[in-house]
C-alpha positions as CSV (number, residue, x, y, z in Angstrom):
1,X,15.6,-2.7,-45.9
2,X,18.3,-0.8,-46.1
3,X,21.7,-2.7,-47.2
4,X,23.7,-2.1,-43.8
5,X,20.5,-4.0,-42.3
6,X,20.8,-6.4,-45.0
7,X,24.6,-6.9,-44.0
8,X,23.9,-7.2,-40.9
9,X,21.3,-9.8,-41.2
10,X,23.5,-12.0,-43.8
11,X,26.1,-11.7,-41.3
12,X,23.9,-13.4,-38.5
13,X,22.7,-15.9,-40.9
14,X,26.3,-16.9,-41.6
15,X,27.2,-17.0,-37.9
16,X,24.1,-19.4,-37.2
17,X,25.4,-21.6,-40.1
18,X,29.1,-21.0,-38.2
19,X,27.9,-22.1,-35.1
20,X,25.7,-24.9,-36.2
21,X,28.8,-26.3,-38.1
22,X,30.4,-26.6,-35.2
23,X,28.4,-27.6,-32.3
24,X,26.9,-30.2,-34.9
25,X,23.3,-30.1,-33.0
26,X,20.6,-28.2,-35.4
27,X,18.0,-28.6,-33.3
28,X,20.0,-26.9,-30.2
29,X,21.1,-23.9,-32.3
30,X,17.8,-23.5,-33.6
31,X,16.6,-23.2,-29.8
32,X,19.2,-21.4,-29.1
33,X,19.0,-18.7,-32.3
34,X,15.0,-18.6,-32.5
35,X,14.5,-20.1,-35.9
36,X,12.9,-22.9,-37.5
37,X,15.0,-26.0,-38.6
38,X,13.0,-25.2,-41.6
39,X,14.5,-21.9,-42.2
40,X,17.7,-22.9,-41.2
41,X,18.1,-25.8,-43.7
42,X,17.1,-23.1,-46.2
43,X,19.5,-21.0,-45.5
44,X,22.0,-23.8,-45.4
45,X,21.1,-25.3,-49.3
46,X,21.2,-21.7,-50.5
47,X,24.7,-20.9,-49.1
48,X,25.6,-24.5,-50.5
49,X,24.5,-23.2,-54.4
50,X,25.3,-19.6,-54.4
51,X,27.5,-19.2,-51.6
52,X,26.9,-15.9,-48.9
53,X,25.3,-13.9,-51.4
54,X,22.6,-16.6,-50.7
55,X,22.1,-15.3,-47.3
56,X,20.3,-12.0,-48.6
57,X,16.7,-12.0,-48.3
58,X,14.6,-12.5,-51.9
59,X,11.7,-10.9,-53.1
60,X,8.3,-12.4,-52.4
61,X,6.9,-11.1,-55.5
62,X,6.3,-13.7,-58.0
63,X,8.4,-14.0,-61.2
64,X,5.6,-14.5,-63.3
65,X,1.8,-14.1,-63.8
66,X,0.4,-16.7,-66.4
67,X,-3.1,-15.5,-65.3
68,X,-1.9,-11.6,-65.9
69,X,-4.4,-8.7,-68.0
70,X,-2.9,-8.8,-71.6
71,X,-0.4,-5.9,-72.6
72,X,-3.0,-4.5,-75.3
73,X,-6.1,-5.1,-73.1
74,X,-4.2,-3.3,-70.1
75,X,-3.0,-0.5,-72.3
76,X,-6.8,-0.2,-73.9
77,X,-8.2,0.7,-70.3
78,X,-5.5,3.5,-69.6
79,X,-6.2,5.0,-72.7
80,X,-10.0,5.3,-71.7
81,X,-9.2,5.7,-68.4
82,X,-6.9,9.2,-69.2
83,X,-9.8,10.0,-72.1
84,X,-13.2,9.6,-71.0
85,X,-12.9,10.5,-66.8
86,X,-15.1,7.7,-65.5
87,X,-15.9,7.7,-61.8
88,X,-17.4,9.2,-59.1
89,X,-20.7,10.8,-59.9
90,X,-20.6,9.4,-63.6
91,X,-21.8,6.5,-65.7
92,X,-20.7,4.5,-68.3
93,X,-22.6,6.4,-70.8
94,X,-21.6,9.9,-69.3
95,X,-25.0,10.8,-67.4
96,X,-23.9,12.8,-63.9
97,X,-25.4,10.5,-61.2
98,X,-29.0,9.4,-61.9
99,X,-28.8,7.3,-59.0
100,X,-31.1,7.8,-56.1
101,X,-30.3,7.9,-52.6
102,X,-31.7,5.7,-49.7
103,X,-34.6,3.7,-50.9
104,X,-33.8,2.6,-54.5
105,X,-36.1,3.2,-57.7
106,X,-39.8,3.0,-57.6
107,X,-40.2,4.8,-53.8
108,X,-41.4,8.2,-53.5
């Protein structure tokens, strides 16, 4: 999103909030807008705590990852990775495709 459509958005936001202030019915400018009273009372608690700039949208990517691939482990498998070219047509232990086609082992 760009930030003039991030402007623009936080702008709208704030004139729901405006609007809601003072017709003083939620539910009717909720109607009336085409939100959730959900969304608007989130909007509402995060203008309370860190005023407009609390309009913006966040990122949905999560701040942490306890069950995250150690550092070491993750920098391990590049290295072998950029090394030893695993992939199509090769095997762990570095035959070219001994697989068969169609069929499986033990047909002929």
């Amino acid at each position: 999103m760009t930030k003039a459509e991030q402007s623009r958005l936080t702008a709208w936001r704030l004139r729901v909030l405006q609007h809601a202030a003072d017709d003083g019915n939620v539910a009717r400018v909720c109607r009336r807008f085409g939100i959730s009273r959900k969304s608007f009372y989130k909007w509402k608690r995060r203008r309370a705590e860190l005023g407009d700039a609390g309009l913006c949208d966040r990122a949905r990517t999560p701040r942490s990852s306890p069950r995250a691939t150690a550092r070491d482990v993750v920098s391990k498998i590049l290295y072998l990775r950029q090394h030893y070219h695993f992939g199509a047509g090769r095997t762990a232990c570095g035959w070219p495709g001994r697989h068969r086609s169609a069929g499986g082992y033990g047909r002929r």
